[in-house]
mmCIF file as gemmi writes it, N, C-alpha and C atoms, coordinates in Angstrom:
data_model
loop_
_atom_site.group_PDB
_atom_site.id
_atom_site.type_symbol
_atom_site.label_atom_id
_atom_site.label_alt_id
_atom_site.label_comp_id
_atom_site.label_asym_id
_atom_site.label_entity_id
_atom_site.label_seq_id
_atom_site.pdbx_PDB_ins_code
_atom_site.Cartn_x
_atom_site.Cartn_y
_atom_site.Cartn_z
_atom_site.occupancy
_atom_site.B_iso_or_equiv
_atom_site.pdbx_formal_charge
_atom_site.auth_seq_id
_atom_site.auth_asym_id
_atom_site.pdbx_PDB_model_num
ATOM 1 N N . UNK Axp A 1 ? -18.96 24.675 -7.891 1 0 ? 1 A 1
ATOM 2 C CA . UNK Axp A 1 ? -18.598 23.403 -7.285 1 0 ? 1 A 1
ATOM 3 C C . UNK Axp A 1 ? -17.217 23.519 -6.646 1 0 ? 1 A 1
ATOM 4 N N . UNK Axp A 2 ? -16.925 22.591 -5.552 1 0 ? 2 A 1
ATOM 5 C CA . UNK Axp A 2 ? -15.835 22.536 -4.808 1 0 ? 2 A 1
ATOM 6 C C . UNK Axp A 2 ? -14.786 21.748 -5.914 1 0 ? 2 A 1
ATOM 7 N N . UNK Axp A 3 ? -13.239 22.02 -5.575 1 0 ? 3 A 1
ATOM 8 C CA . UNK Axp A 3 ? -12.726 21.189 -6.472 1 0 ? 3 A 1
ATOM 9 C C . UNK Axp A 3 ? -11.876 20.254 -5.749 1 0 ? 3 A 1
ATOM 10 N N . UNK Axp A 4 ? -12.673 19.829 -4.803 1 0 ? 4 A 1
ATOM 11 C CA . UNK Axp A 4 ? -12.068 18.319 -4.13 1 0 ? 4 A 1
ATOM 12 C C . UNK Axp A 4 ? -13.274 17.906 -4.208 1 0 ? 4 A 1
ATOM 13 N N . UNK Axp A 5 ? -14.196 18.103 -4.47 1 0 ? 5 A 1
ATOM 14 C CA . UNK Axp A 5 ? -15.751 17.306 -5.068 1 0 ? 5 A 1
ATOM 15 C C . UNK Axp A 5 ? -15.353 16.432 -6.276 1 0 ? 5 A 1
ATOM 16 N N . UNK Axp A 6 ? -14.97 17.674 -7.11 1 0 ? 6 A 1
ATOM 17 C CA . UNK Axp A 6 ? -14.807 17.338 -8.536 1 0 ? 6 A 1
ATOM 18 C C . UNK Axp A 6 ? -13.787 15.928 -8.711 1 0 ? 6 A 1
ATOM 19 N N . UNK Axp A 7 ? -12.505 16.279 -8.295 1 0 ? 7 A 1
ATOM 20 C CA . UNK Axp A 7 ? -11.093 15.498 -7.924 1 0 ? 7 A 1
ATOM 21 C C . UNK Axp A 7 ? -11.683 14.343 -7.369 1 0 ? 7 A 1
ATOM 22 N N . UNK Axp A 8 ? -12.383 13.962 -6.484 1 0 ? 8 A 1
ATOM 23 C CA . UNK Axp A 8 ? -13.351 12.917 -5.697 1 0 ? 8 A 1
ATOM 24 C C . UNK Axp A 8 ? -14.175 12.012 -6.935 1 0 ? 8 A 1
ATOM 25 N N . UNK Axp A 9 ? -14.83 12.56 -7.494 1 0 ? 9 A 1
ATOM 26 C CA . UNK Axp A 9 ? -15.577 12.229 -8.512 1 0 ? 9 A 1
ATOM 27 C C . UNK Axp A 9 ? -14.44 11.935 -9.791 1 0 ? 9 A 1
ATOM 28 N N . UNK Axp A 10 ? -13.512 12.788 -10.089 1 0 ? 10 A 1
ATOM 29 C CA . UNK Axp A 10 ? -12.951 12.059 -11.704 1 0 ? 10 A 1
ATOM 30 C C . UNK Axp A 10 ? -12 11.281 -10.993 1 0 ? 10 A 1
ATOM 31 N N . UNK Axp A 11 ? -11.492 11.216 -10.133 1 0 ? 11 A 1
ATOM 32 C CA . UNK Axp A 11 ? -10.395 9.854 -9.397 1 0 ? 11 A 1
ATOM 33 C C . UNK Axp A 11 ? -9.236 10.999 -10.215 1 0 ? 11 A 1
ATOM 34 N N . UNK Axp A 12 ? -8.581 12.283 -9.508 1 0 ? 12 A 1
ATOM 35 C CA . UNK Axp A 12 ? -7.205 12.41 -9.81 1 0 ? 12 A 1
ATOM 36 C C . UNK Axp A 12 ? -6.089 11.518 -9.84 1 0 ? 12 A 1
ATOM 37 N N . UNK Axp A 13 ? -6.409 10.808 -8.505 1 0 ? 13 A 1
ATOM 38 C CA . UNK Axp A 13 ? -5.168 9.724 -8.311 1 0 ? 13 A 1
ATOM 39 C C . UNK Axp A 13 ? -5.06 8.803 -9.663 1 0 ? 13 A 1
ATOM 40 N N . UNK Axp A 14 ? -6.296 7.928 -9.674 1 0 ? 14 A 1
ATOM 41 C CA . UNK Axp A 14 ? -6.136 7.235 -10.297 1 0 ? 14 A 1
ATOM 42 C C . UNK Axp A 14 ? -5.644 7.746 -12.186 1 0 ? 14 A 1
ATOM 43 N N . UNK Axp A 15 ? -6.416 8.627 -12.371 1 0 ? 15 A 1
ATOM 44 C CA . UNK Axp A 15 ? -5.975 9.694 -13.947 1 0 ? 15 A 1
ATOM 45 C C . UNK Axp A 15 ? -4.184 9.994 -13.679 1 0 ? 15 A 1
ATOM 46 N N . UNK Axp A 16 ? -3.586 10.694 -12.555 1 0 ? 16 A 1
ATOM 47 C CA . UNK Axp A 16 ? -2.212 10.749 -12.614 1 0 ? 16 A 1
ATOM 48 C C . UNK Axp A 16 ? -1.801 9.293 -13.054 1 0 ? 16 A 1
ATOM 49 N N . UNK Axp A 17 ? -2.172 8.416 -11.89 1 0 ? 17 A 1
ATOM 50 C CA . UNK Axp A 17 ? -1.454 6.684 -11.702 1 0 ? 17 A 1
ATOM 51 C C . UNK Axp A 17 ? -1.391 6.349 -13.143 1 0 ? 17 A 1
ATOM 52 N N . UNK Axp A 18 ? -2.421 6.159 -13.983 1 0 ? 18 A 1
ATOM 53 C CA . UNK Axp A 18 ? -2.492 5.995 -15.53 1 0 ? 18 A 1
ATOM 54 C C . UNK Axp A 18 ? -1.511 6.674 -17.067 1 0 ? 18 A 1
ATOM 55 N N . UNK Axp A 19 ? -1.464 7.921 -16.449 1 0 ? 19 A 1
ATOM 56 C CA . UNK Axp A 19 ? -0.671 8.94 -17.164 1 0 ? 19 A 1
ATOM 57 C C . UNK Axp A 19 ? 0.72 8.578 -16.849 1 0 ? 19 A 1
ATOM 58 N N . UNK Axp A 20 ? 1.072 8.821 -15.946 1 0 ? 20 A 1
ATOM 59 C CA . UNK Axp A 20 ? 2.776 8.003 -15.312 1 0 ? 20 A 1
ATOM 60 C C . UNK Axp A 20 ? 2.939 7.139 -15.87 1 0 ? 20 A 1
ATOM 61 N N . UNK Axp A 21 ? 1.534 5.83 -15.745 1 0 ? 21 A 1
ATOM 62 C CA . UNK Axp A 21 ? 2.653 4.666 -16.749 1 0 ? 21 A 1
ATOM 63 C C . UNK Axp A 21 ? 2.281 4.232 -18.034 1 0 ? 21 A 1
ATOM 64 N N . UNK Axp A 22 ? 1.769 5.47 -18.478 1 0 ? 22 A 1
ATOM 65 C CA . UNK Axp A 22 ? 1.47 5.061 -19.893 1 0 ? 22 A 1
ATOM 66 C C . UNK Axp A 22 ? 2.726 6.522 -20.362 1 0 ? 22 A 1
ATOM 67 N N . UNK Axp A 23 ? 3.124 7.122 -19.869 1 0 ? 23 A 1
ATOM 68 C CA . UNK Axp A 23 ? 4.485 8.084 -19.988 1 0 ? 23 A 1
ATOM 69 C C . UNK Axp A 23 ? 5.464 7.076 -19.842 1 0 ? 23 A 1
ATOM 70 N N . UNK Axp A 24 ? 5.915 6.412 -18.78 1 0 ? 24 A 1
ATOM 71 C CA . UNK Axp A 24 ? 7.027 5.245 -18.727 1 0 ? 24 A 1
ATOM 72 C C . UNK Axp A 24 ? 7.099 4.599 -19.417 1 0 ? 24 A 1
ATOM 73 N N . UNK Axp A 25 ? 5.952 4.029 -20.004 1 0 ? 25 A 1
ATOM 74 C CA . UNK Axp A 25 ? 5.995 2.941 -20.817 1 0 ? 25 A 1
ATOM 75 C C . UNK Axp A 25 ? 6.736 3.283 -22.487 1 0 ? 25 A 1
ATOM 76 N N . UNK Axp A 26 ? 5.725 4.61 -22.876 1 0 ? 26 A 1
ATOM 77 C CA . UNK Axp A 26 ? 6.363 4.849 -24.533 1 0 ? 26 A 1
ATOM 78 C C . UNK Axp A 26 ? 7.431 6.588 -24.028 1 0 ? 26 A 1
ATOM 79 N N . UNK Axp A 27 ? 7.827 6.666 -22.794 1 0 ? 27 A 1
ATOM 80 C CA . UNK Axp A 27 ? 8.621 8.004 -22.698 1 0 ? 27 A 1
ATOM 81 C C . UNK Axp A 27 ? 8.218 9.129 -23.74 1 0 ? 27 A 1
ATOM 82 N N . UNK Axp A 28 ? 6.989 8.967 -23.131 1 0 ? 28 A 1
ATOM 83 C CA . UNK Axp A 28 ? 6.393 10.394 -24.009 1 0 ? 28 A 1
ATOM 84 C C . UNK Axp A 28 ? 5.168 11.2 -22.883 1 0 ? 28 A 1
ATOM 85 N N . UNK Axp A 29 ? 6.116 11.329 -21.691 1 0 ? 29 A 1
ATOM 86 C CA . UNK Axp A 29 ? 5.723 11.621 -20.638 1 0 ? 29 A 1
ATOM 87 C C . UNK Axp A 29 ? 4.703 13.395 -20.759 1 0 ? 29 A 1
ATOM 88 N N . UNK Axp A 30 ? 5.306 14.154 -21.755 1 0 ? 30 A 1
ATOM 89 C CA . UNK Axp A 30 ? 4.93 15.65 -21.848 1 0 ? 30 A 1
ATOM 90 C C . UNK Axp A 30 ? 3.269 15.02 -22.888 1 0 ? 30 A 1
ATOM 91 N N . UNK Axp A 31 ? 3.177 14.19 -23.388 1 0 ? 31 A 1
ATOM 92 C CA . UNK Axp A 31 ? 2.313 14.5 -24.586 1 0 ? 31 A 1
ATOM 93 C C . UNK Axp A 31 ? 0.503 13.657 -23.381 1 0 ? 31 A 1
ATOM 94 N N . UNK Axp A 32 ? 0.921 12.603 -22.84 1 0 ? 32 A 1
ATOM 95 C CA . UNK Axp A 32 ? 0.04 12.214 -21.773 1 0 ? 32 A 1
ATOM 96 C C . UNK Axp A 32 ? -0.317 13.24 -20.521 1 0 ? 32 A 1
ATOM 97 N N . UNK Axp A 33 ? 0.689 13.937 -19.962 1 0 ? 33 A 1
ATOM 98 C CA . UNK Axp A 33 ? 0.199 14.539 -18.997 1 0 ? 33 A 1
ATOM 99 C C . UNK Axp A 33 ? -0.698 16.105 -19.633 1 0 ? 33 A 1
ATOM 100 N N . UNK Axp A 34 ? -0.046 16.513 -21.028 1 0 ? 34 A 1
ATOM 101 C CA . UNK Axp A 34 ? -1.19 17.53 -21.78 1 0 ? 34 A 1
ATOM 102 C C . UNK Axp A 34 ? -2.599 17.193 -21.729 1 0 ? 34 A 1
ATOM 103 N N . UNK Axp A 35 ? -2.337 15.621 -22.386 1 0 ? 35 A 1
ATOM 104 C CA . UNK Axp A 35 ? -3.773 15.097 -22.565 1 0 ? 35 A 1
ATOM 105 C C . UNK Axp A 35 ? -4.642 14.754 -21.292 1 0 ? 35 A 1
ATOM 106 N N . UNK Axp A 36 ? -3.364 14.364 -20.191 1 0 ? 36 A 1
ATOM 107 C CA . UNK Axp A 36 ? -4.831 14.129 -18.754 1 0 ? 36 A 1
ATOM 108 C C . UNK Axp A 36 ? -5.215 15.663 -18.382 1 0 ? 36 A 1
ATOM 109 N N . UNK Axp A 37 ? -4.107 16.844 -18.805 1 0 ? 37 A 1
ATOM 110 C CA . UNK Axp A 37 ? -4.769 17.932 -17.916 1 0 ? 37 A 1
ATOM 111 C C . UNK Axp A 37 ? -5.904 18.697 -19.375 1 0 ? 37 A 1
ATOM 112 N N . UNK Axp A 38 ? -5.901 18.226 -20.138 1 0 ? 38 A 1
ATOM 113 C CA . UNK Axp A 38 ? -7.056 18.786 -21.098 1 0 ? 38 A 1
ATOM 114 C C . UNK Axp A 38 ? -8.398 17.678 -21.017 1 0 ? 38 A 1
ATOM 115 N N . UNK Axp A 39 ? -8.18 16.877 -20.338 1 0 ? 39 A 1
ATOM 116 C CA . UNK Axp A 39 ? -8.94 15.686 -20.044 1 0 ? 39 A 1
ATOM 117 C C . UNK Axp A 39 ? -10.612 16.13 -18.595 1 0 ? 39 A 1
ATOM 118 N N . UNK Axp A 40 ? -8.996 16.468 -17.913 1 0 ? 40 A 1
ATOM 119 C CA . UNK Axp A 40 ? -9.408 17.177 -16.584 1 0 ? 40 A 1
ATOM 120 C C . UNK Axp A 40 ? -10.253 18.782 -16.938 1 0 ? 40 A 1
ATOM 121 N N . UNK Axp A 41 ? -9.27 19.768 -17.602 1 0 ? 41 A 1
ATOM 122 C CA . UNK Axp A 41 ? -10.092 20.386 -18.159 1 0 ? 41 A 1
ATOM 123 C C . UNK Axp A 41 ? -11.427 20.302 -18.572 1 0 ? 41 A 1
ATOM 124 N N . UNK Axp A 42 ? -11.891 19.811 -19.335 1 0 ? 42 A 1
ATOM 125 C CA . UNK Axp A 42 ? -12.843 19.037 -20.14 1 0 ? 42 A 1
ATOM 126 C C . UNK Axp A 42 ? -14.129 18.754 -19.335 1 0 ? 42 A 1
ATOM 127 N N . UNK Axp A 43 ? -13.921 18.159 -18.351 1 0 ? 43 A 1
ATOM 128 C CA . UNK Axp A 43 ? -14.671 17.148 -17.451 1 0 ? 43 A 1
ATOM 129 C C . UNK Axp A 43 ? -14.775 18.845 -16.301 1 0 ? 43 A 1
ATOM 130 N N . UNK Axp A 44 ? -13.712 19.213 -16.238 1 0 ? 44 A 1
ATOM 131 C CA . UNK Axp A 44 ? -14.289 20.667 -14.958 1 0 ? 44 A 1
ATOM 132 C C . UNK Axp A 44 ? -15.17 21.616 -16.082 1 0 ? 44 A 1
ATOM 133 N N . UNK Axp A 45 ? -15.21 21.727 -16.675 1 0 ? 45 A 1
ATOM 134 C CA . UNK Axp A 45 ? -15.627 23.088 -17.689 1 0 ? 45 A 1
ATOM 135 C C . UNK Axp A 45 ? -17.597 22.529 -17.919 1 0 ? 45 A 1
ATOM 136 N N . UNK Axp A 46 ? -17.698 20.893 -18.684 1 0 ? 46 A 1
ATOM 137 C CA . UNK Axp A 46 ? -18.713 20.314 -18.304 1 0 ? 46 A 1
ATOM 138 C C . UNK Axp A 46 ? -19.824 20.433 -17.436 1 0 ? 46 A 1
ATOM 139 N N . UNK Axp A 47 ? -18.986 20.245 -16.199 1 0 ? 47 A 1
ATOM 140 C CA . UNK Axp A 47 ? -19.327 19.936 -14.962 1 0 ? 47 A 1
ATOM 141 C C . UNK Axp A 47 ? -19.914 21.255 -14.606 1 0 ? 47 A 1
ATOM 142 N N . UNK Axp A 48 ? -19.42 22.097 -14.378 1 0 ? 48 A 1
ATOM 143 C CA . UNK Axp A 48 ? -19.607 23.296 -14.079 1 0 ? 48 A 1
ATOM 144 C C . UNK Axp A 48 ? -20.866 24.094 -15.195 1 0 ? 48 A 1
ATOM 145 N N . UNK Axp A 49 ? -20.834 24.066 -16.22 1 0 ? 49 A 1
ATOM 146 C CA . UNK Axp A 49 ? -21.867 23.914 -17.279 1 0 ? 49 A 1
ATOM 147 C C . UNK Axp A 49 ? -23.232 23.327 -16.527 1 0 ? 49 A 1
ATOM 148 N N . UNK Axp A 50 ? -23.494 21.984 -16.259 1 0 ? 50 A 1
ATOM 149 C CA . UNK Axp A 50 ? -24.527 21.161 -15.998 1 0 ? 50 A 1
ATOM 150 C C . UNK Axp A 50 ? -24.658 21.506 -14.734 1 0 ? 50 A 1
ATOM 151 N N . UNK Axp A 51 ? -24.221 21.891 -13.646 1 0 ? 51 A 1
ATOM 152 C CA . UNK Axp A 51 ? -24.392 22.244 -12.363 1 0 ? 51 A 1
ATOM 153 C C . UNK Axp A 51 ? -25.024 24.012 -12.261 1 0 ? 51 A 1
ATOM 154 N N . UNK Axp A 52 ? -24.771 25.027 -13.393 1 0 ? 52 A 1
ATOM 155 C CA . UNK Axp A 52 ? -25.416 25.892 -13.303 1 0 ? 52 A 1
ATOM 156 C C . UNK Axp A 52 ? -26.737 25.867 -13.636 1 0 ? 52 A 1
ATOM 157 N N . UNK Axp A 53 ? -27.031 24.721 -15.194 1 0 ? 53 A 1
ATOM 158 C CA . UNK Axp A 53 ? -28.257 24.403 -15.592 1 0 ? 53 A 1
ATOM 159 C C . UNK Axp A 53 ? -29.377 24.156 -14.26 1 0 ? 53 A 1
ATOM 160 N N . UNK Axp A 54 ? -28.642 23.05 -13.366 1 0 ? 54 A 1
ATOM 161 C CA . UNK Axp A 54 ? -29.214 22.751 -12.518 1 0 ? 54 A 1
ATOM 162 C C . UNK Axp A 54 ? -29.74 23.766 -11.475 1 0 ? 54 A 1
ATOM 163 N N . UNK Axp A 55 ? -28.762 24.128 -11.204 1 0 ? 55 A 1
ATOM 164 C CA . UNK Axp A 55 ? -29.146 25.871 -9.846 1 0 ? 55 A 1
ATOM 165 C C . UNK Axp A 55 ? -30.601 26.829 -10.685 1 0 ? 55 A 1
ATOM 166 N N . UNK Axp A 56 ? -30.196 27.355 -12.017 1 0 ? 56 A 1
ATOM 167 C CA . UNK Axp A 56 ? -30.566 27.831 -12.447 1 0 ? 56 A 1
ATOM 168 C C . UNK Axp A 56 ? -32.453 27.408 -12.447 1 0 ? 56 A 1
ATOM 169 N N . UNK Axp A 57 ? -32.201 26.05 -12.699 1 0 ? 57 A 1
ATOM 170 C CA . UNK Axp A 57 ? -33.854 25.163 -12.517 1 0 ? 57 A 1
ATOM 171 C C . UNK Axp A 57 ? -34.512 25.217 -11.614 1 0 ? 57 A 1
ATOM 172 N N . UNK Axp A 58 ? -33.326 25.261 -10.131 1 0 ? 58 A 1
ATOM 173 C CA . UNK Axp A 58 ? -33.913 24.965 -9.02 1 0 ? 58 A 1
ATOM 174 C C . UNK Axp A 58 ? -34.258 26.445 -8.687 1 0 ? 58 A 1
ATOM 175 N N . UNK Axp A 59 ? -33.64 27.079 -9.14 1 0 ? 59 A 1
ATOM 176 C CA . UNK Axp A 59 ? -34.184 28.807 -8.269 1 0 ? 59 A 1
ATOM 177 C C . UNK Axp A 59 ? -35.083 29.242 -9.304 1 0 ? 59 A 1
ATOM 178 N N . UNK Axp A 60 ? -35.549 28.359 -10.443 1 0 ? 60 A 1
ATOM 179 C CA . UNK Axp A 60 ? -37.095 29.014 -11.299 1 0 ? 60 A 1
ATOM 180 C C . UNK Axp A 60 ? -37.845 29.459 -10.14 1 0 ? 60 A 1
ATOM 181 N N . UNK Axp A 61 ? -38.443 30.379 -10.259 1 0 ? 61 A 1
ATOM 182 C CA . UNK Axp A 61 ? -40.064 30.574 -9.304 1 0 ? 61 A 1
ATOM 183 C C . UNK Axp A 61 ? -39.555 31.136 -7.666 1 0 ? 61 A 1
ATOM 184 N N . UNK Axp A 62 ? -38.39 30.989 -7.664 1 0 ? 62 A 1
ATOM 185 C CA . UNK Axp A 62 ? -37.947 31.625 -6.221 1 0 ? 62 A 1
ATOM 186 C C . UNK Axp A 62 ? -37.932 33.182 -5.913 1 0 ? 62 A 1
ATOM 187 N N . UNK Axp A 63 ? -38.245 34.116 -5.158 1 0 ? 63 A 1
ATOM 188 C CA . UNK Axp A 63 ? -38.344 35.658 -5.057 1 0 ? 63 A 1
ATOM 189 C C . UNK Axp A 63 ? -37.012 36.151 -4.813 1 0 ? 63 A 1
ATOM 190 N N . UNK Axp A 64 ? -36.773 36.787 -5.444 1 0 ? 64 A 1
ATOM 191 C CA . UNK Axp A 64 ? -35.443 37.705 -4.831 1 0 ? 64 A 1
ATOM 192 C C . UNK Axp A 64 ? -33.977 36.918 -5.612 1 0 ? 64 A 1
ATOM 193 N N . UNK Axp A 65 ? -33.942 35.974 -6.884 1 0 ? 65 A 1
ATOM 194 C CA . UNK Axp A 65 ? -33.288 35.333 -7.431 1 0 ? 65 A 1
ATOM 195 C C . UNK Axp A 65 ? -33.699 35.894 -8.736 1 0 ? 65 A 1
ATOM 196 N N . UNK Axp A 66 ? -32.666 36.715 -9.879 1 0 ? 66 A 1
ATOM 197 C CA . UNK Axp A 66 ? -33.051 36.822 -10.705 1 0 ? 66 A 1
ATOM 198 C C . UNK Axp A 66 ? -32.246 35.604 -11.434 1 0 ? 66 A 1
ATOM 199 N N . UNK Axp A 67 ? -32.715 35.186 -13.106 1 0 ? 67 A 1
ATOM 200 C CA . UNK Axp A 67 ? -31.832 34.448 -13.626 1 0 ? 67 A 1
ATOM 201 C C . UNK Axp A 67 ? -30.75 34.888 -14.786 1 0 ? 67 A 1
């Protein structure tokens, strides 16, 4: 998968916008932005998981595709 697909789909903006002010708010700016990028993590690793399942389904029965 592309990763401005991905970024498109989990709303980066909006996941940073959230993290910033929930960091401003209790100044515990290092412990939120761990958690959005293990968040993000999380959601790419997934993603990428369920999208091979998928390929993998679609090229059953195709010639010249091993699995």
């Amino acid at each position: 998968t592309k990763d401005t697909a991905l970024l498109a789909v989990v709303g980066f903006t909006e996941l940073t916008l959230a993290t910033r002010q929930a960091g401003g708010a209790t100044r515990e700016y290092m412990l939120f932005f761990c958690a959005a990028g293990l968040l993000y993590l999380m959601v790419s690793l997934v993603s990428n998981v369920v999208i091979a399942l998928i390929e993998r389904r679609a090229r059953r029965g195709m010639p010249g595709f091993s699995s």
